[in-house]
N, C-alpha and C positions, 0 to 999 in steps of 0.2 A: 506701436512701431511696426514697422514691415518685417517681416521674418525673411533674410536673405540668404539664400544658398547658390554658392557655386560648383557648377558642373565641371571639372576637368576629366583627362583622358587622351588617350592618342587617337592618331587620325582609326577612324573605323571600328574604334568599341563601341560603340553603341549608347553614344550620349542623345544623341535626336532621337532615338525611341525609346529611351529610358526617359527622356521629357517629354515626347507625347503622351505616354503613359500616365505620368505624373499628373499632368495638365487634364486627363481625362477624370483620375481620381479627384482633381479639386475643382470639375466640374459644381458649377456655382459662388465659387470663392472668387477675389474678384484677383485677378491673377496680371502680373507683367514679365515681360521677356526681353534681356537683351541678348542677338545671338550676334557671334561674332565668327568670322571666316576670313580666311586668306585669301582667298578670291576676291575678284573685283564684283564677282555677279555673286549676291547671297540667293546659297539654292537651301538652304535647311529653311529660312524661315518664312518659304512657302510651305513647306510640310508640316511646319508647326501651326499655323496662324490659322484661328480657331473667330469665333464672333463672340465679340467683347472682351478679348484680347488684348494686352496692350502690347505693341511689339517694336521694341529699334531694333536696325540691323546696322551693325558697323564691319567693315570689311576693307581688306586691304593690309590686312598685318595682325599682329597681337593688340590685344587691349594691356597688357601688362609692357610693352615696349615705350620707349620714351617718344617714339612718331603715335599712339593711340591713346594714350592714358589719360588726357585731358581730354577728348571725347569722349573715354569711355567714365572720368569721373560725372561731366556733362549729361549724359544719358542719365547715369545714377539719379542727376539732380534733377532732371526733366520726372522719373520715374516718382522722385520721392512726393510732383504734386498732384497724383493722380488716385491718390485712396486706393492703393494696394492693401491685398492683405499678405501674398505673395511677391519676390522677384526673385527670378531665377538667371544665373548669369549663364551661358554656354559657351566657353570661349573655345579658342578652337582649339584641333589637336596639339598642334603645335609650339601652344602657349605654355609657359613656365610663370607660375602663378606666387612666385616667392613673397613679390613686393605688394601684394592685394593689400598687407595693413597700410601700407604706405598713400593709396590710392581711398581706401576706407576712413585713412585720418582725415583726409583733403576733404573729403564729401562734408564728414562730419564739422571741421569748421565751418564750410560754408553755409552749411544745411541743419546744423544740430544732431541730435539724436533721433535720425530720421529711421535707421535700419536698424535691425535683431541680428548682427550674423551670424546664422546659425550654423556656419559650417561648409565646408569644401569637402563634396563626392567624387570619387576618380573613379570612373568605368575604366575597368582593365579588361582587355580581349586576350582573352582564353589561350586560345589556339596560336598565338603570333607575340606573347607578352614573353618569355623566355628571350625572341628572337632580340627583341626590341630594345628591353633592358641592355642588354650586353654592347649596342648600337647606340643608342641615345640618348644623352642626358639628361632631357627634355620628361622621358618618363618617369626615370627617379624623383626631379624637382618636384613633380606635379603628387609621387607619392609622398613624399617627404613632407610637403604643406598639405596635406587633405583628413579629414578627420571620419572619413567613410570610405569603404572601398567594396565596389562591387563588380566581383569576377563575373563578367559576361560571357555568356557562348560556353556555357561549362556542358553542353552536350554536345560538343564537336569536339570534348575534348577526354583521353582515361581518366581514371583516378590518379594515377601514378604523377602525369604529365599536373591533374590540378595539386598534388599534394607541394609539387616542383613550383609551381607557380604561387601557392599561400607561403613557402618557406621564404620565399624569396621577395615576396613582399613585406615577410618580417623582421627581413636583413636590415631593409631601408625604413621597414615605420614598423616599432615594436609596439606602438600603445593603439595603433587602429583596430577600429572594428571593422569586421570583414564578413560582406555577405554573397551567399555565392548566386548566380542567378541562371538564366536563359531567356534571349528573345528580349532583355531590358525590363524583365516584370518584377516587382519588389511586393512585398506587402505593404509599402510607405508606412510604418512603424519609425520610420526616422526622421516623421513630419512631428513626432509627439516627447522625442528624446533630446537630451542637450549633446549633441554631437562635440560639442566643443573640451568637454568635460577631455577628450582624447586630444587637444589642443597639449604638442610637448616641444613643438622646435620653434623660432623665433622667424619674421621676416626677415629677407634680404636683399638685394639685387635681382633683379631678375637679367637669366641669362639672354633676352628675347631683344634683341639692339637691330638698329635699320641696317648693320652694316651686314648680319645672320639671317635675314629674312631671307625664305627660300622662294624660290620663283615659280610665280603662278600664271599659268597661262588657263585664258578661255577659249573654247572652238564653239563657233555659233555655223550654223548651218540652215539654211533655206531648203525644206523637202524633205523626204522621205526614205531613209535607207532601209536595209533587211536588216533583225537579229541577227542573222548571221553577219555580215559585212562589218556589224559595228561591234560582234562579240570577236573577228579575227581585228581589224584596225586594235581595238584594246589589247588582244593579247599581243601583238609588236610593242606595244611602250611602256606596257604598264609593269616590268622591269625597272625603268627609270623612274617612275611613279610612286610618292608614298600613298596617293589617293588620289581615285579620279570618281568624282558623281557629278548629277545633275540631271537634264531631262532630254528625253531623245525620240523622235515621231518615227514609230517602226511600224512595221505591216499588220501590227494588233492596235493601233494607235501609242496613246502618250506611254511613253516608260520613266520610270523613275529608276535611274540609270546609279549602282553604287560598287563601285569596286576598291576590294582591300587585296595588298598583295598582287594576287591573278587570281584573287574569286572573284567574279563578275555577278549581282545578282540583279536582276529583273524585276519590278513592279509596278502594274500598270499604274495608271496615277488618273486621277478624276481632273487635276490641273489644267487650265486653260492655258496655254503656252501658245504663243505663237512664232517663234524660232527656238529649231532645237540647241538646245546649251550644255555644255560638259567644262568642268572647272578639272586641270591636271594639275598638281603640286608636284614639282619638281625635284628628283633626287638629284640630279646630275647639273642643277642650271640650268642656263641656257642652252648647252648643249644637247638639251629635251627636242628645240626647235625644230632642227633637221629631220630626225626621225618621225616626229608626228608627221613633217609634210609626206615624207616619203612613204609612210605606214599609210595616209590615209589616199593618197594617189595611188599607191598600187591595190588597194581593197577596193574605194569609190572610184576614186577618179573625176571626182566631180570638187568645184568649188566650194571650200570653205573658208571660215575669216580663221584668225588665231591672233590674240592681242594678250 
């Protein structure tokens, strides 16, 4: 059987480098990926995609919503004929991961006893997990169904602040194991343990419906901006913004462009890109639209798409 873990987490914990990491430790195992994003353009699973990889990318919503669920059992059943020994699901921030039994049973009629589930991880971000909780539902569900929880980014953050953040994740899951981290790095000790053994609330609905999907805009851009030009354009929206990444041709070459909040961080990237791309998730709607035009006219001033 395939050993199946899902990744959850909100936008900007640090689930795509807590799976590159992973993916580096089972270097030689024969490993699959399905990543999932809200954006129309999947920009994680160029960063993940590694040789002899197997990788779908579904985008455009949740895979737990009633518009992706049947692609995303389809992927499952695509994955289950490929001699994994691995698959890892990474849905996105945004996903509320209630009804996974419900999408798990489907497979399994169709498919058998193709997968091992071994369990739902939620990266939690440290430094903005207080913020969050209190804001959206979407992070309770996600700890609520998860059977591993690993606080991210615990070096940006006191003691005081993570002792607030472990109490608080035990308001909402008493039986989870909790591990604290930085930077996405684990010992993967949870590749050898029954995670599920922490299995105590039932599936249910998931709150993730096309009618709640938040709106995601791409900005594609022909050329070459400054750091600067494109760290002020960010800081005008990214108020409205629950997350903005993707890749951007700046005067050091490619960046791998990833902002949480209004931290903006920078990484050059080896990627061959040939139009720069940046995926905005929308706090406000549509009403996002205006101000990117106008944020990125007064910065550039130059032509860009936005779809």
């Amino acid at each position: 059987m395939i050993k199946l873990y899902l990744l959850t987490g909100f936008l900007g914990a640090g689930k795509t480098t807590f799976l590159t990491n992973t993916l580096e430790h089972l270097k030689g195992e024969k490993v699959g990926v399905i990543m999932n994003e809200f954006g129309k353009i999947g920009i994680d699973g160029t960063i993940i995609k590694k040789d002899g990889m197997e990788l779908i990318e579904i985008n455009r919503g949740s895979i737990f919503c009633s518009c992706l669920k049947i692609s995303f059992a389809q992927a499952m059943i695509e994955m289950a004929e490929r001699e994994l020994d691995y698959l890892f699901v990474e849905s996105s921030g945004l996903a509320d991961p209630s009804n996974i039994y419900e999408i798990l049973g489907a497979v399994t009629s169709l498919k058998g006893d193709v997968y091992d589930y071994s369990g739902a991880i939620c990266l939690v971000d440290a430094p903005n997990f207080l913020e969050q909780i209190n804001d959206l539902e979407t992070v309770e569900k996600q700890l609520k169904h998860c059977h591993m929880v690993i606080v991210n980014k615990a070096d940006l953050v006191d003691e005081d602040t993570l002792k607030k953040v472990i109490e608080k994740i035990r308001e909402i899951n008493n039986k989870v194991e909790i591990e604290i981290t930085s930077f996405g790095k684990t010992d993967y000790k949870f590749l050898e343990k029954d995670l599920m053994l922490n299995q105590w609330v039932e599936g249910e609905e998931s709150s993730n419906t096309p009618e709640n999907k938040p709106k995601t805009l791409n900005l594609t851009y022909e050329g070459e901006i400054t750091k600067e030009q494109l760290t002020a354009f960010i800081d005008k929206i990214s108020g409205d913004a629950f997350r903005i990444k993707g890749f951007f041709k700046l005067e050091d070459g490619w960046n791998q462009v990833d902002v949480v909040n209004k931290k903006i961080d920078y990484k050059l990237s080896t990627t061959e890109e040939t139009t720069s791309q940046i995926v905005i998730i929308s706090k406000i709607g549509p009403n996002i639209i205006r101000p990117i035009f106008n944020a990125w006219e007064q910065v550039v001033g130059k032509e860009m798409k936005l779809r």
